[in-house]
C-alpha positions in Angstrom: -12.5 35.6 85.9 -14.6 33.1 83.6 -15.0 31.4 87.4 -16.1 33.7 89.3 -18.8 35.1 86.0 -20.7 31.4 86.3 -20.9 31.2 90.3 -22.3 34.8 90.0 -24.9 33.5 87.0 -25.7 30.2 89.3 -26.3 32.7 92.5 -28.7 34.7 89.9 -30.7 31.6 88.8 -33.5 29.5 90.2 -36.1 27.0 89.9 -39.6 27.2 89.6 -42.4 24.5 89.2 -45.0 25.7 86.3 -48.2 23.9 86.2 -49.1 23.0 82.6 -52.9 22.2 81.4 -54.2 18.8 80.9 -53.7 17.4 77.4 -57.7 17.3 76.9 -60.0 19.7 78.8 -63.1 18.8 79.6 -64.6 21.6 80.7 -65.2 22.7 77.5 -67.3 20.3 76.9 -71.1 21.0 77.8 -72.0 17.9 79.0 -70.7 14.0 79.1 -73.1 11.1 79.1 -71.5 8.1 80.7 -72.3 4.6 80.2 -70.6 1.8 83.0 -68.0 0.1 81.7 -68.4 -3.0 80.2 -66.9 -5.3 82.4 -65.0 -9.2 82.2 -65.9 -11.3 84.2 -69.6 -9.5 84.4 -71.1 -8.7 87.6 -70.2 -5.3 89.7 -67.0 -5.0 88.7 -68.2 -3.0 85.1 -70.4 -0.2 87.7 -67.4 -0.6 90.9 -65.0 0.9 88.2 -67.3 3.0 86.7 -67.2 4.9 89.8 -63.5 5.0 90.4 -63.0 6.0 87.4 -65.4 9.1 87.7 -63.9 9.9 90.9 -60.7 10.5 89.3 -62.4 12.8 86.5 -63.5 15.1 88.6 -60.6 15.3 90.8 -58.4 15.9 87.9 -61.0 18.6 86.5 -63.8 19.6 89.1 -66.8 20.8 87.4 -67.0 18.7 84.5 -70.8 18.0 84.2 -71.0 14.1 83.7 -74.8 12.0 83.3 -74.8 8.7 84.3 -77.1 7.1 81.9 -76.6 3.4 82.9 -75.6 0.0 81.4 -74.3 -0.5 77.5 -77.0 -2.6 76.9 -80.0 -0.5 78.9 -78.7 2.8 76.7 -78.6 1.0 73.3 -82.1 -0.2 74.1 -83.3 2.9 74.6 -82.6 4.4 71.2 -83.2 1.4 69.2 -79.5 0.8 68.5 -77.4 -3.4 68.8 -74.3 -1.5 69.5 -72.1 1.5 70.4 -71.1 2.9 67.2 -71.1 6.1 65.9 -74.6 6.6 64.5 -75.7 4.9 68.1 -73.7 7.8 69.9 -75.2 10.3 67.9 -78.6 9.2 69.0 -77.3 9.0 72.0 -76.5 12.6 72.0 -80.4 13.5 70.9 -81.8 11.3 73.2 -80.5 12.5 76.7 -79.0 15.8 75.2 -75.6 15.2 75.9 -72.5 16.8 73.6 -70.1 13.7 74.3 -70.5 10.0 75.3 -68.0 8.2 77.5 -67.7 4.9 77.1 -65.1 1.9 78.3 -64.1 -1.8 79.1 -62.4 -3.1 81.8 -61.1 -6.4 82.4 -58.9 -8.6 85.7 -58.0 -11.8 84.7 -58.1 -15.1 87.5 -55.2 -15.7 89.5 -52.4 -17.3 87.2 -49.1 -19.0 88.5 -45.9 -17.2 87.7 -43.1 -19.7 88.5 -39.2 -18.6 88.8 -35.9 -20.5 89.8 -33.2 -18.9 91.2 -29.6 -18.9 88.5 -27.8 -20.9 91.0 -31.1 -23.6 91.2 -31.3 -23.6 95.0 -35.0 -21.9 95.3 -38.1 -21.5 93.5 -41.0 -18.8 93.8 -44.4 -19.5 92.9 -46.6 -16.4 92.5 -50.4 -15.9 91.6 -50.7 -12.8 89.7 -53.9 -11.6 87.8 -53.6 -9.1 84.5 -55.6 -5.9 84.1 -56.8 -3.8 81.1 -59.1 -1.1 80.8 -59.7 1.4 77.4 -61.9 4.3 77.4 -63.4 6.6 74.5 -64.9 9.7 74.0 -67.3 10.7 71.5 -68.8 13.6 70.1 -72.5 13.5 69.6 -72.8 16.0 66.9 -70.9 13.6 64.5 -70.6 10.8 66.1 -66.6 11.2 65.8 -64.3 9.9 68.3 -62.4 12.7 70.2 -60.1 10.9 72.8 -58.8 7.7 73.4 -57.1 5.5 75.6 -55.8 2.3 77.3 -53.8 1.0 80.8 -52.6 -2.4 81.2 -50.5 -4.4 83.7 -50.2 -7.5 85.7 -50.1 -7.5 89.9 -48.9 -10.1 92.5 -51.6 -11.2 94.4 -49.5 -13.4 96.9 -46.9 -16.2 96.4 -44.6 -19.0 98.0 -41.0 -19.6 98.2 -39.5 -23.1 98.6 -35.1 -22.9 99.3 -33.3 -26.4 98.4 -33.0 -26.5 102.7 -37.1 -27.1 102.3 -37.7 -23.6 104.0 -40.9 -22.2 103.0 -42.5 -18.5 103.2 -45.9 -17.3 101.7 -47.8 -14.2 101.3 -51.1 -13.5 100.0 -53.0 -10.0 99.7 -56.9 -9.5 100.6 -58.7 -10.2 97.0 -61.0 -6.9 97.9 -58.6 -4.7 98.8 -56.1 -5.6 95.6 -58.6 -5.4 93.6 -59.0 -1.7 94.5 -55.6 -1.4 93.4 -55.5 -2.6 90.6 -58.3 -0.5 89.5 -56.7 3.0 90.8 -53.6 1.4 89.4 -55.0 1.4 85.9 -57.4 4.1 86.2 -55.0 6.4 86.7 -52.4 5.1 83.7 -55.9 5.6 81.5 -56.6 9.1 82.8 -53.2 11.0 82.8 -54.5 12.9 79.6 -57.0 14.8 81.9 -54.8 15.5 85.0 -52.4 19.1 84.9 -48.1 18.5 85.0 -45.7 20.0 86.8 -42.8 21.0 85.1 -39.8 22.5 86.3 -37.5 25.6 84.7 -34.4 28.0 85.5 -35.4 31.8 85.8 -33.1 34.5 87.1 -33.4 36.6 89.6 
């Protein structure tokens, strides 16, 4: 009898997928000032990521209002400020009348060698990987006080070579461009989970 009570519960039960809200919405914000990321090495890579990571945003929230307002260093000359702290955000704020200021720094390392022997000794793998870390933060401008933070880090094969003890050799290597997209989604996406909805799933009976 107990049996045939828990089939008829399991027949009477299902699963649904709830979406759940983003941990911080952004929509409630009026609007976000948005300085490039600083970037190591310089060069394009501070503006390239930038823009990736604004393209996520907005994909994870559509309609956020977001200003571009430039370089670190051309915003902090504008208001008089050496650097980005929180009387420099608040001047921010009256400057380009913005209720938050998103700021971040993202940095991809040089190739490195990674080298590994096999237990048994009778191979060895060389690989070039390069490491990658970005950090974003997001003030408010009425005080100045930091209301979300966060970071993504990793390392990423780039390409490598293998060497057997019969002198066998294999290699691989990945276009520089194309991983360096990549790695940039790749972190850029660890950094924003905070704004994107989850999916859970429960039991509900019929």
């Amino acid at each position: 009898m107990l049996l045939v009570a828990s089939l008829v519960l399991l027949a009477c039960t299902r699963t649904v997928t709830v979406t759940l809200p983003p941990r911080v919405d952004l929509n409630t914000v009026s609007t976000i000032g948005v300085i490039d990321f600083h970037a190591q090495p310089p060069g394009e890579l501070g503006q390239e990521a930038t823009q990736k990571f604004l393209g996520n945003l907005q994909a994870a929230q559509p309609g956020v209002r977001l200003l571009e307002l430039g370089s670190r260093e051309a915003v902090l000359r504008e208001v008089g400020r050496a650097e980005l702290d929180f009387q420099a955000v608040r001047d921010i704020g009256a400057r380009y009348g913005v209720a938050a200021v998103l700021s971040g720094t993202v940095e991809l390392s040089e190739p490195r060698p990674d080298f590994k022997v096999s237990p048994n000794l009778t191979s060895v793998t060389a690989q070039a990987k390069i490491d990658g870390k970005m950090s974003a933060k997001l003030w408010e401008t009425a005080s100045g006080a930091t209301i979300w933070t966060n970071s993504s880090w990793g390392d990423w094969s780039v390409g490598g070579v293998s060497i057997s003890n019969g002198g066998t050799a294999s290699a691989g290597f990945r276009n520089p461009r194309e991983k360096r997209n990549e790695v940039l989604m790749a972190l850029i996406k660890a950094l924003n989970g905070d704004f994107w909805p989850t999916y859970q799933k429960r039991r509900v009976e019929n």
